[in-house]
VOKOLKE-497762 format. One record per residue (C-alpha): residue number from 0; residue in one letter; x, z, y. Coordinates in pm, 1 decimal. Layout:
<tikes>
+--------+---------+----------+----------+----------+
: drense : drenkol :        u :        w :        v :
+--------+---------+----------+----------+----------+
:    NUM :       A :        X :        Z :        Y :
...
+--------+---------+----------+----------+----------+
</tikes>
This chain:
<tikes>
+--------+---------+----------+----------+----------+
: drense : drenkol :        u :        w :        v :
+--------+---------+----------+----------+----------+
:      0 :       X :    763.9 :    294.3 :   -329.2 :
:      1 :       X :    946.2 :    459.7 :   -117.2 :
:      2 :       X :    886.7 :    420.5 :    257.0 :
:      3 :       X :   1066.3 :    602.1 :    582.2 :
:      4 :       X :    826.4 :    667.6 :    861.0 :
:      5 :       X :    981.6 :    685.0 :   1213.0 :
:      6 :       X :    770.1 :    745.9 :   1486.8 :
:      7 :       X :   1011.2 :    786.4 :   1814.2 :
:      8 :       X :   1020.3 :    673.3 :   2173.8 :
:      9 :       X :   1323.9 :    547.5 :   2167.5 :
:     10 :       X :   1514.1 :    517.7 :   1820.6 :
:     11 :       X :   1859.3 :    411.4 :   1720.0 :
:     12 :       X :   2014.9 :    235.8 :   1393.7 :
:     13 :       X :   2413.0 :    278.0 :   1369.5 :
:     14 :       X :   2671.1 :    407.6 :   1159.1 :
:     15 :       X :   2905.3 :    660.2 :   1165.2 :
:     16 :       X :   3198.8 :    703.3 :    916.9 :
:     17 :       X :   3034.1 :    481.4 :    691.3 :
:     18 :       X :   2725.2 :    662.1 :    705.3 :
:     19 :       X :   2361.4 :    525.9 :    862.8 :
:     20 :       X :   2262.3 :    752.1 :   1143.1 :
:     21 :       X :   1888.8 :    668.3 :   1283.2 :
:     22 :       X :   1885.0 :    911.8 :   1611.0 :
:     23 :       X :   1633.3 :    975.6 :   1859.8 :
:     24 :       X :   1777.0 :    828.8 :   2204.1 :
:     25 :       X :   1483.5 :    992.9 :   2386.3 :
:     26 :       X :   1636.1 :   1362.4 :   2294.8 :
:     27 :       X :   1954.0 :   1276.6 :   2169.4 :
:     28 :       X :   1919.2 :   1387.4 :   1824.5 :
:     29 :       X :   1961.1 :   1287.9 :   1469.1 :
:     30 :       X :   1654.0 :   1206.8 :   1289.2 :
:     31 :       X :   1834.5 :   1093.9 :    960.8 :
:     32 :       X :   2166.1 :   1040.9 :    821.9 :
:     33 :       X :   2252.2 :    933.5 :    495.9 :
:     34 :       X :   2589.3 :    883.9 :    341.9 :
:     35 :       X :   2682.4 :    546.6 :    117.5 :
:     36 :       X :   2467.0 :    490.1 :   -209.1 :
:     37 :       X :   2284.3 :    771.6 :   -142.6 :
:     38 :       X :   1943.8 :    706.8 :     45.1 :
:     39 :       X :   1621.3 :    777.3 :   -131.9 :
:     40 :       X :   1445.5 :    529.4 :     61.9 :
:     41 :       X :   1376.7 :    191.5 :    -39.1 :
:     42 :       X :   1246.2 :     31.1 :    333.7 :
:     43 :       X :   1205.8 :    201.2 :    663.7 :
:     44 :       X :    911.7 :    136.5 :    932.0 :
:     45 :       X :    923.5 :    197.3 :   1266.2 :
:     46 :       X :    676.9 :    208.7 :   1489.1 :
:     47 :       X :    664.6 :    143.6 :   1912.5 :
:     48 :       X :   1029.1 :     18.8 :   1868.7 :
:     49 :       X :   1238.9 :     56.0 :   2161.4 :
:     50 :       X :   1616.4 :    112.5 :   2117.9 :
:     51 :       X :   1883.1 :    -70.9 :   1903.9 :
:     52 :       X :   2025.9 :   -160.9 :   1593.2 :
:     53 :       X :   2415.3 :   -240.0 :   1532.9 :
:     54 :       X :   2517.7 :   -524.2 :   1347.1 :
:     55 :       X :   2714.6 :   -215.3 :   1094.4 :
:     56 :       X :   2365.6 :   -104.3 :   1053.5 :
:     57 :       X :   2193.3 :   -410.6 :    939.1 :
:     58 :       X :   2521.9 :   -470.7 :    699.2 :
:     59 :       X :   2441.0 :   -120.1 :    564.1 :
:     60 :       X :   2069.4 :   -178.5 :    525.6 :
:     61 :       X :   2190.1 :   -524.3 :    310.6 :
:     62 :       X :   2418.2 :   -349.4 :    114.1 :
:     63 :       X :   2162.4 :    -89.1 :     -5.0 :
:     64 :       X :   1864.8 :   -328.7 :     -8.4 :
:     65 :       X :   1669.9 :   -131.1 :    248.2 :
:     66 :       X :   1418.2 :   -373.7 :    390.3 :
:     67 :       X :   1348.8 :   -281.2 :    771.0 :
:     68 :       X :    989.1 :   -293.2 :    917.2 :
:     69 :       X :    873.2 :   -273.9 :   1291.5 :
:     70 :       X :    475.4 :   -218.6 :   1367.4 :
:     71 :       X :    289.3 :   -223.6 :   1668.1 :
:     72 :       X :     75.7 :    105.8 :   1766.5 :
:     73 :       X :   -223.1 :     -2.2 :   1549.4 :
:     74 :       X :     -5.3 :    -42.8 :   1224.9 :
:     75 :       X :     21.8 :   -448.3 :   1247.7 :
:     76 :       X :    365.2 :   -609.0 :   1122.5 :
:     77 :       X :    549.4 :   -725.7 :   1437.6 :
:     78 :       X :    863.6 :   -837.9 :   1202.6 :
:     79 :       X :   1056.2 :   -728.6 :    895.9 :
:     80 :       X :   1453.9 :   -705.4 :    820.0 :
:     81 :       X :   1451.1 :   -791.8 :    391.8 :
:     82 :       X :   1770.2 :   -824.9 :    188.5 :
:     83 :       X :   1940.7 :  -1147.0 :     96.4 :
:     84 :       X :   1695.3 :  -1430.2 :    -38.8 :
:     85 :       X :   1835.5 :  -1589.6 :   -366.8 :
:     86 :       X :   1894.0 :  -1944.1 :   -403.3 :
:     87 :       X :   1590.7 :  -2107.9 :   -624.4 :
:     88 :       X :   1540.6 :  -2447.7 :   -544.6 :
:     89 :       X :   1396.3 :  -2516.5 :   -930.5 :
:     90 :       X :   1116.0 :  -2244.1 :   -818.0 :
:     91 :       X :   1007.5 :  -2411.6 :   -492.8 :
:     92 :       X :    981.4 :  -2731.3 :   -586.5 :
:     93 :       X :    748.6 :  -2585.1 :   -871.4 :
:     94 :       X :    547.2 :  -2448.0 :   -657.6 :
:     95 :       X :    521.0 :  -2703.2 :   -369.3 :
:     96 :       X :    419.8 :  -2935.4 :   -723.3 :
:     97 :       X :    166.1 :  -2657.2 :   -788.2 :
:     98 :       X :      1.0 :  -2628.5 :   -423.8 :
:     99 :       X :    -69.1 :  -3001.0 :   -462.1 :
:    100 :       X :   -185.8 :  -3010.9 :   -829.7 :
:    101 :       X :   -536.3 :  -2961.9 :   -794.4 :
:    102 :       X :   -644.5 :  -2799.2 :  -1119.0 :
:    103 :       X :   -311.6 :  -2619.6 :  -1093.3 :
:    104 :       X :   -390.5 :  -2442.6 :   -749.1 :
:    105 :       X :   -734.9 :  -2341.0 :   -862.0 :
:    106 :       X :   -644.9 :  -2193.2 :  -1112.9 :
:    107 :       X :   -431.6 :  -1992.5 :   -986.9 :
:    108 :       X :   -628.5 :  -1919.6 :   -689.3 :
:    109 :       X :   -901.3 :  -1797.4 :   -931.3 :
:    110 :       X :   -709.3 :  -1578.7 :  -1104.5 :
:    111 :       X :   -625.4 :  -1398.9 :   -802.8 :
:    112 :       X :   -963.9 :  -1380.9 :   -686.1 :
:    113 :       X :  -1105.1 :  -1250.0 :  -1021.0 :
:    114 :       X :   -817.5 :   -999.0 :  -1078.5 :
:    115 :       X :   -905.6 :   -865.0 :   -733.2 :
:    116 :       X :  -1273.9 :   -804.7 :   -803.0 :
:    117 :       X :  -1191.4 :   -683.0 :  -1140.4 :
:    118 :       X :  -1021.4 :   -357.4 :   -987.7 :
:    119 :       X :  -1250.1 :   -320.9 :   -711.1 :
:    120 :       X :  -1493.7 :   -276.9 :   -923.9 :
:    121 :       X :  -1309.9 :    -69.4 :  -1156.6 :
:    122 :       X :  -1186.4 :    140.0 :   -846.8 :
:    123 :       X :  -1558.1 :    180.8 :   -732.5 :
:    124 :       X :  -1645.9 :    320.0 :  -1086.8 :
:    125 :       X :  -1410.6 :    550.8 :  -1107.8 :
:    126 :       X :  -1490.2 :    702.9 :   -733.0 :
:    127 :       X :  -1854.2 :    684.4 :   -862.2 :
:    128 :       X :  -1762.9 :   1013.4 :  -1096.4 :
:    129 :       X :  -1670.3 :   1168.1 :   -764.7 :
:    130 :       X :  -1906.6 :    992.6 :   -512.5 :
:    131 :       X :  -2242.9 :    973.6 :   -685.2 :
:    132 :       X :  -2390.2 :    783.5 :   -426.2 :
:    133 :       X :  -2198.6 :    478.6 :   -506.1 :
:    134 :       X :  -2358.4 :    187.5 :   -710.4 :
:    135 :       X :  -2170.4 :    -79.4 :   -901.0 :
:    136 :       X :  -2173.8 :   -465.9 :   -739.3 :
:    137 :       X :  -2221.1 :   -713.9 :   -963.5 :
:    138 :       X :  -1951.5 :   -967.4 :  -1012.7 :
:    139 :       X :  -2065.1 :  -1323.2 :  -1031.4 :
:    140 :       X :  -1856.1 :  -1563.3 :  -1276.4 :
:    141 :       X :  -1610.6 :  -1824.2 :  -1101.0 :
:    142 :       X :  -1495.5 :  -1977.1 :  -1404.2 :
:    143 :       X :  -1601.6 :  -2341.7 :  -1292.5 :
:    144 :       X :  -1532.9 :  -2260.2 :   -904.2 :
:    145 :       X :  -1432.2 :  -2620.0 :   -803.5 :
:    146 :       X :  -1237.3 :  -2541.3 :   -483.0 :
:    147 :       X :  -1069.9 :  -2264.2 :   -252.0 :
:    148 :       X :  -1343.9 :  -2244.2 :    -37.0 :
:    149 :       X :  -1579.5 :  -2167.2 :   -301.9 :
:    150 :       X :  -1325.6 :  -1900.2 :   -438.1 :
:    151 :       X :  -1275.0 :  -1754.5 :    -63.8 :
:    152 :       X :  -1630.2 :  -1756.2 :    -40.4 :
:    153 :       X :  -1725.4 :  -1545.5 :   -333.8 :
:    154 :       X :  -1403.2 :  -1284.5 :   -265.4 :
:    155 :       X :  -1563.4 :  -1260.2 :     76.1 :
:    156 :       X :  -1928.5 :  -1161.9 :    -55.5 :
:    157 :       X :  -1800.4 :   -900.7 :   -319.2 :
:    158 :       X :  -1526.9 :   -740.6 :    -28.6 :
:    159 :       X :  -1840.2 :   -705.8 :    179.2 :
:    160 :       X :  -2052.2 :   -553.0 :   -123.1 :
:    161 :       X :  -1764.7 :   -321.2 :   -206.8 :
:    162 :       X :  -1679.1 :   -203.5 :    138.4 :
:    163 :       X :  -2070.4 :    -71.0 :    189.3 :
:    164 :       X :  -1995.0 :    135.7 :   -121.7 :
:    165 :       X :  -1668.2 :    236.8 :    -38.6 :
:    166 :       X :  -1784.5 :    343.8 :    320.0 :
:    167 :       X :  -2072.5 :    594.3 :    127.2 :
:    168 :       X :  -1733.3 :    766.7 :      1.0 :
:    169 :       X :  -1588.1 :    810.7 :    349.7 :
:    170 :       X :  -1952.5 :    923.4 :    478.6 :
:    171 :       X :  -1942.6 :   1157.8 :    239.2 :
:    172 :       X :  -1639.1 :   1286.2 :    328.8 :
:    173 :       X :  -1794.5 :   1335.4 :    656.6 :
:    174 :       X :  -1612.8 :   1013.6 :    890.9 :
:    175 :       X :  -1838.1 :    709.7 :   1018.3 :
:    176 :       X :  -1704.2 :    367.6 :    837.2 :
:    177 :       X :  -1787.0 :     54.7 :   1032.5 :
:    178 :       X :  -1720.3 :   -163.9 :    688.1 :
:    179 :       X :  -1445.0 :   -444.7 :    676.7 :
:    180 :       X :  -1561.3 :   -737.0 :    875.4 :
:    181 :       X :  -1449.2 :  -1056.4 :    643.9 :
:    182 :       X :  -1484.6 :  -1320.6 :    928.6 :
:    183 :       X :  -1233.8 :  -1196.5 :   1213.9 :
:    184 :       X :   -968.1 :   -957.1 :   1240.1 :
:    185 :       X :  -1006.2 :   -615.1 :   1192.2 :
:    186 :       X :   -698.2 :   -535.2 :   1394.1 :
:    187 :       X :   -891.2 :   -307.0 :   1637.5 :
:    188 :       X :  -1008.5 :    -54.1 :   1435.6 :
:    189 :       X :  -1302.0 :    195.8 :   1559.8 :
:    190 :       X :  -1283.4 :    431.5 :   1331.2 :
:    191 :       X :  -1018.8 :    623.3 :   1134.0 :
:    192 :       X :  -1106.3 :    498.0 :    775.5 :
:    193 :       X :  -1034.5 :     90.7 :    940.1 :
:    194 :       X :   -754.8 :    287.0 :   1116.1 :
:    195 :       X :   -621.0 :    415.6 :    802.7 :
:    196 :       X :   -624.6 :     87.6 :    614.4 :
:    197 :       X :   -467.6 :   -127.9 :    860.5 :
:    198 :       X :   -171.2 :     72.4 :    817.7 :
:    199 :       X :   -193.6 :    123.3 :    427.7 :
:    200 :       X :   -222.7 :   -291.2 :    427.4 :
:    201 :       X :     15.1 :   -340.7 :    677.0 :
:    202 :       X :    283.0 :   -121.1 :    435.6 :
:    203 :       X :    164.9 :   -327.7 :    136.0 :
:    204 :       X :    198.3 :   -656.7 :    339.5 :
:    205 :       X :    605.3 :   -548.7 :    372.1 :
:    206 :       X :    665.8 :   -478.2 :    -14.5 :
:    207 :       X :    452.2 :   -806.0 :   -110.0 :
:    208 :       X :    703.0 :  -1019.1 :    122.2 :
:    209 :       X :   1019.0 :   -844.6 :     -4.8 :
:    210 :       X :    900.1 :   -894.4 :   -328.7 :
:    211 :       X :    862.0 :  -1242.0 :   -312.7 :
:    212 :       X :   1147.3 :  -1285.0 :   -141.8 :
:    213 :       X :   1383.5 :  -1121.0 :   -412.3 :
:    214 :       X :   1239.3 :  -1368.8 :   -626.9 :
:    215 :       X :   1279.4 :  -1625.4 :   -404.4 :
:    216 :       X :    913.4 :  -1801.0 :   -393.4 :
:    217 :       X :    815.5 :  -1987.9 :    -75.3 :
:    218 :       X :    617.0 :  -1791.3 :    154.1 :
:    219 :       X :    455.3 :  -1990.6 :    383.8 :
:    220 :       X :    285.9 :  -2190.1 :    103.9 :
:    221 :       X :    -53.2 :  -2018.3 :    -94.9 :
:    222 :       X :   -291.7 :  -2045.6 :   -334.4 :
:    223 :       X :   -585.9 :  -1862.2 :   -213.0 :
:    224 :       X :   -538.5 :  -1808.7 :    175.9 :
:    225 :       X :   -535.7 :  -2075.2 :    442.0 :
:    226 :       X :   -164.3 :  -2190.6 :    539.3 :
:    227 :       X :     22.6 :  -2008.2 :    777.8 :
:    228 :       X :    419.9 :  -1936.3 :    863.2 :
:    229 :       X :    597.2 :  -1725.3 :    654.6 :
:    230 :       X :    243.5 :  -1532.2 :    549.2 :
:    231 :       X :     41.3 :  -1720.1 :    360.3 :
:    232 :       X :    133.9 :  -1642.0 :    -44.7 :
:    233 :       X :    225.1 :  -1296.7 :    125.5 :
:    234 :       X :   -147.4 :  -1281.3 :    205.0 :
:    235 :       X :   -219.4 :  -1402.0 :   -185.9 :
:    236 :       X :    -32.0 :  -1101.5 :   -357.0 :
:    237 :       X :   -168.0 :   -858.2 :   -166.7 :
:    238 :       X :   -503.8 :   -919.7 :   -251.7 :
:    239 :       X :   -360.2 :   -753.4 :   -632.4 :
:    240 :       X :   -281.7 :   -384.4 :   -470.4 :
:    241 :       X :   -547.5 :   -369.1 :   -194.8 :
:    242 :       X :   -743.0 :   -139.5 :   -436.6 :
:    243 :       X :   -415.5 :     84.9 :   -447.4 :
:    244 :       X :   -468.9 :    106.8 :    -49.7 :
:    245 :       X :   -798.2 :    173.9 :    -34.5 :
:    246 :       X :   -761.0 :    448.6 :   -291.0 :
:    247 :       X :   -472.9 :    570.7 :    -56.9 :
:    248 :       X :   -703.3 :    631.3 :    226.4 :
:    249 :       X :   -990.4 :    850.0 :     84.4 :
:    250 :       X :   -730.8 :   1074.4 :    -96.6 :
:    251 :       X :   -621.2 :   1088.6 :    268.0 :
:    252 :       X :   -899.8 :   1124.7 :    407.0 :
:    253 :       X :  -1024.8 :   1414.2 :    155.4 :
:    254 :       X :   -725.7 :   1621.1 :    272.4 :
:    255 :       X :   -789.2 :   1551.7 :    669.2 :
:    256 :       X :  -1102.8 :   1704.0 :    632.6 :
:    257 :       X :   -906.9 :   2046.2 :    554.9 :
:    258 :       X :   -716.7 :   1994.6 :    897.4 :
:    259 :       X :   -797.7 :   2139.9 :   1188.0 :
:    260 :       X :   -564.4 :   1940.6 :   1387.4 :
:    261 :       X :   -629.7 :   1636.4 :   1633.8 :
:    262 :       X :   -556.2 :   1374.4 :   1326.6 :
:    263 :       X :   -634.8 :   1100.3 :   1585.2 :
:    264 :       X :   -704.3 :    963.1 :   2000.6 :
:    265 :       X :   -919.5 :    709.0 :   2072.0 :
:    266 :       X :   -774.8 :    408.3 :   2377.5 :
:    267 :       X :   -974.4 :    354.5 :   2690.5 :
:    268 :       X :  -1139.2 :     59.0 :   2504.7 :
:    269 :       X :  -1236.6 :    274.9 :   2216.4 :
:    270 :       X :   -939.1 :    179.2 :   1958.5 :
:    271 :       X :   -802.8 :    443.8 :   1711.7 :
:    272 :       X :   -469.7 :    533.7 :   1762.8 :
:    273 :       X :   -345.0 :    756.0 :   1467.5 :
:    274 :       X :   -136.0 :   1048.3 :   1496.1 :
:    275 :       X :    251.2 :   1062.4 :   1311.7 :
:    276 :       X :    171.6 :   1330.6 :   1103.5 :
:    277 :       X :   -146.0 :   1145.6 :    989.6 :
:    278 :       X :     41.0 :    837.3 :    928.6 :
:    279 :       X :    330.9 :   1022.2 :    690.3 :
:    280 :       X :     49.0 :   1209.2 :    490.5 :
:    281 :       X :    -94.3 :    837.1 :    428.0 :
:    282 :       X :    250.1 :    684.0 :    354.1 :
:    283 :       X :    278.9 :   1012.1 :     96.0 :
:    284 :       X :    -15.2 :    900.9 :    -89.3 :
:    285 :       X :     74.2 :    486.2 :    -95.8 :
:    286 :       X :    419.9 :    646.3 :   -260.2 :
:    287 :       X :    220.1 :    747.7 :   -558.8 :
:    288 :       X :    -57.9 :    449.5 :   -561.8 :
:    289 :       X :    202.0 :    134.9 :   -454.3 :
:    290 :       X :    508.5 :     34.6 :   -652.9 :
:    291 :       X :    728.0 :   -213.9 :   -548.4 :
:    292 :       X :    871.6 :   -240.7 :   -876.1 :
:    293 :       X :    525.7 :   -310.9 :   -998.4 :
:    294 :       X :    488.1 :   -600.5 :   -748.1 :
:    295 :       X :    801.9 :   -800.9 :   -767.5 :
:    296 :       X :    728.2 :   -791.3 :  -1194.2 :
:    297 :       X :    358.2 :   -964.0 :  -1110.5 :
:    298 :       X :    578.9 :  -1182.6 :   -829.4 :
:    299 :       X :    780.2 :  -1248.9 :  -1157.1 :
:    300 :       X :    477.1 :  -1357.7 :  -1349.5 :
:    301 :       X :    335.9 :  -1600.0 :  -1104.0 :
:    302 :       X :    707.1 :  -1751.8 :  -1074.1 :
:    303 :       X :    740.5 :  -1772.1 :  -1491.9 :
:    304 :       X :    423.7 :  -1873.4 :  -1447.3 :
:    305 :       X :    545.3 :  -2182.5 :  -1224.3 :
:    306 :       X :    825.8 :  -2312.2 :  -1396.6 :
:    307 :       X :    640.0 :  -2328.8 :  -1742.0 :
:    308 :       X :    780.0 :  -2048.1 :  -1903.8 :
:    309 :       X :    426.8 :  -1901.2 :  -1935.5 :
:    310 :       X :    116.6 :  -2038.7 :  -2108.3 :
:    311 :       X :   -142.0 :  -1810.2 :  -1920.0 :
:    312 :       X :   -153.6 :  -1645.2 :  -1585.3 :
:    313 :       X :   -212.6 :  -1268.1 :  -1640.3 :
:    314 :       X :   -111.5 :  -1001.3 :  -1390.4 :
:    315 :       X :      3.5 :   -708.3 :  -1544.7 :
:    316 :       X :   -113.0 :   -395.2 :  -1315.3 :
:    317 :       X :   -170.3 :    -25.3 :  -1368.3 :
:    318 :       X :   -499.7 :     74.2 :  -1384.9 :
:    319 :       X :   -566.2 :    331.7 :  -1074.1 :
:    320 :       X :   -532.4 :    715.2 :  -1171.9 :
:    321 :       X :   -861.2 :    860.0 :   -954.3 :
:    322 :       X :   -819.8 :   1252.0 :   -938.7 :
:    323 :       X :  -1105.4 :   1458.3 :  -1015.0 :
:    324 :       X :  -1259.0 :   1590.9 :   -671.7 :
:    325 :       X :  -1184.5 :   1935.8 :   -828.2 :
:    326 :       X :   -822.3 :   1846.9 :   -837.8 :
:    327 :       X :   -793.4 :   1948.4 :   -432.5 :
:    328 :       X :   -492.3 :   1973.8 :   -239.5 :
:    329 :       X :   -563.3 :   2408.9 :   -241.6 :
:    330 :       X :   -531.5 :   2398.2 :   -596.8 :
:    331 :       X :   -175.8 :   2176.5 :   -540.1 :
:    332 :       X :   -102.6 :   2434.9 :   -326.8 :
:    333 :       X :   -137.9 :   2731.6 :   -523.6 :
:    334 :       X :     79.9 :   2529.0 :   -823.9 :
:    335 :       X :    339.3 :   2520.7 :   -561.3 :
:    336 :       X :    362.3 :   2829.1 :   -426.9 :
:    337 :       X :    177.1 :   3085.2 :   -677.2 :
:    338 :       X :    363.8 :   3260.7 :   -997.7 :
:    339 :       X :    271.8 :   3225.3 :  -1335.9 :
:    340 :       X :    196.1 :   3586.8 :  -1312.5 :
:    341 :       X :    -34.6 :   3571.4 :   -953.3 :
:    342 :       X :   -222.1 :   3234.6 :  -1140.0 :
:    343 :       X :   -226.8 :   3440.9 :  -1501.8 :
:    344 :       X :   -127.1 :   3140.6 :  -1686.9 :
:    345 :       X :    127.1 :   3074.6 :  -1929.7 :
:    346 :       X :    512.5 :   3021.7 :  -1745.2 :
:    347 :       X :    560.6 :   2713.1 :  -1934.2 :
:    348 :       X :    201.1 :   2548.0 :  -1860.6 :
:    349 :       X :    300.4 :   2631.0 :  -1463.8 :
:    350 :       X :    607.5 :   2451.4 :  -1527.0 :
:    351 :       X :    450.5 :   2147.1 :  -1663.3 :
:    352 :       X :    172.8 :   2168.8 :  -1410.4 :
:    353 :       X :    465.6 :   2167.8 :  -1085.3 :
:    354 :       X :    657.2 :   1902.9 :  -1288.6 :
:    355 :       X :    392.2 :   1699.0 :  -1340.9 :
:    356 :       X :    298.7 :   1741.0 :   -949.4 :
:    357 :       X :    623.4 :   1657.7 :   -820.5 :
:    358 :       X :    664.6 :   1351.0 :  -1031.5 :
:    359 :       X :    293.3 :   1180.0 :   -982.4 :
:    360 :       X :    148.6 :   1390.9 :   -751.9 :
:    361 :       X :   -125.1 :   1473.4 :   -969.0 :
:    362 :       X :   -197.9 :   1743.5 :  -1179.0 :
:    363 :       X :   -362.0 :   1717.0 :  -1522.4 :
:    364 :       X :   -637.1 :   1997.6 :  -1552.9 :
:    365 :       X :   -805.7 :   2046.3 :  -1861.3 :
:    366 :       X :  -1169.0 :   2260.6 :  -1913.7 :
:    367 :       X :   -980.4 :   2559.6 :  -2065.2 :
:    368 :       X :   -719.5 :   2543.0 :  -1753.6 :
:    369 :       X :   -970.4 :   2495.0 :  -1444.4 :
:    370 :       X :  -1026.8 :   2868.3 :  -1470.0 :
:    371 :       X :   -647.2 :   2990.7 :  -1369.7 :
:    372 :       X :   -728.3 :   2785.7 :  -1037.8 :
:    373 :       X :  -1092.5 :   2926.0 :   -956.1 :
+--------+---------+----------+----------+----------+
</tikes>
């Protein structure tokens, strides 16, 4: 995943001798430029949208299978540009035959559902080495659920059971968590954790669609979620990588609290608004927790899945890397920008160590290591 964040008052899309020039209209200067085949971007979001976009622009975006976001100032998806949708009628109709195949549709819905709560859970037990406070929820068997609502139902009580635990992390951390609410929207967020993942899930919400739509599976018609245009098995995917989100945020959240900079302003009717710099440090941390590779396989699976090429419906997802709370963004820091010499460690294990950083951004610190970073 690899997402451009522009954050202007007035912004521009065009091209110039072949090349995509985004400027700033407000100052009159280039914010990027990149020449043919040679972005290393995979979608761009822009946020409070005014300006333009030429019609050599969008053929440039198309040719290089940049997907093009816009979001509203509390990180909601207003629209979304996405590259050509292949033709796959054989999919659809297995699908639309699926939605109305009862047994079918459950059991897909259920496997969403339990491979949701699966990595919550796991998430929560891994954050529990860093956050002692948390506790485990239970997770009750659905195995002979008998409809959606039951399934929505039971999601609903273990996202509410997860969400108090998760929100002992932030408190920790030392920022006030007013939980998820699971009945209405939680659009105007209070606080800067909701803040935070309103914009990780509204990032996730554009790879989920422009992974299903390279594969070419109806949107507008779920398994799990209620019907809606355009949204609805959009919705059902990204319950897989919501973990990935929330994981985002408190690594976020862990370096804000290093910061001694205004990370965020509160509206007249008490309504986060974050700052830029605080939404490109989050979109820096979904880069090494979201894939979009990783997505459109799964968006594979379910479409195999569909069209009877596979017996069983089993996501295949990474299990989520949590970084020791000793593995702080000062000791990234001094891998970055200390010698071998000033750290007293091997040249070679610094090189690894900067590698290593640069590639995942974590580092790997064994027992007999911790001490060159003490």
């Amino acid at each position: 995943m690899r997402p451009l964040y522009i954050d202007a008052e007035a912004c521009s899309l065009g091209d110039d001798n072949y090349s995509l020039v985004i400027k700033d209209k407000a100052h009159n200067t280039v914010i990027e430029q990149f020449k043919p085949r040679d972005i290393p971007y995979d979608s761009i979001l822009i946020q409070r949208a005014q300006g333009y976009i030429s019609f050599a622009a969008i053929n440039w975006l198309v040719k290089h299978a940049v997907s093009l976001t816009i979001l509203d100032w509390r990180g909601n998806v207003l629209g979304q540009f996405l590259p050509e949708e292949p033709i796959s009628n054989e999919l659809k109709i297995a699908q639309y035959k699926a939605y109305v195949d009862r047994e079918l549709h459950l059991k897909i819905a259920r496997t969403l559902v339990e491979t949701k709560t699966q990595r919550q859970k796991e998430l929560l037990e891994s954050l529990s080495q860093n956050y002692p406070s948390i506790s485990i929820p239970k997770v009750e068997a659905i195995r002979f659920a008998s409809s959606t609502d039951f399934l929505r139902n039971h999601e609903a009580r273990y996202a509410t059971a997860y969400f108090t635990e998760f929100g002992k992390a932030c408190l920790e951390l030392g920022y006030d968590f007013q939980r998820r609410n699971q009945t209405k929207s939680n659009k105007h967020a209070a606080d800067l954790p909701n803040a935070l993942l309103n914009y990780s899930y509204a990032c996730l919400q554009t790879y989920a669609k422009r992974a299903l739509n390279s594969i070419g599976l109806d949107n507008s018609i779920p398994f799990l979620h209620d019907m809606t245009p355009s949204k609805s098995l959009v919705f059902d995917m990204m319950e897989l990588w919501r973990s990935n989100c929330d994981y985002s945020v408190l690594q976020t959240l862990e370096q804000l609290r290093r910061t001694k900079n205004k990370t965020y302003y509160l509206t007249d009717g008490f309504e986060v608004v974050l700052d830029s710099e605080t939404i490109k440090l989050l979109f820096e941390k979904l880069r090494f927790n979201l894939s979009l590779e990783e997505i459109i396989l799964n968006c594979r699976i379910l479409a195999n899945y569909l069209l009877g090429k596979r017996d069983n419906l089993i996501f295949n997802l990474r299990t989520i890397h949590v970084n020791a709370i000793f593995e702080s963004e000062d000791m990234k820091d001094k891998v970055l920008t200390k010698s071998y010499r000033e750290l007293g460690m091997n040249k070679s294990t610094l090189w690894y160590q900067k590698r290593r950083l640069e590639q995942t951004g974590s580092l790997r610190v064994y027992n007999n290591t911790k001490r060159y970073f003490v």
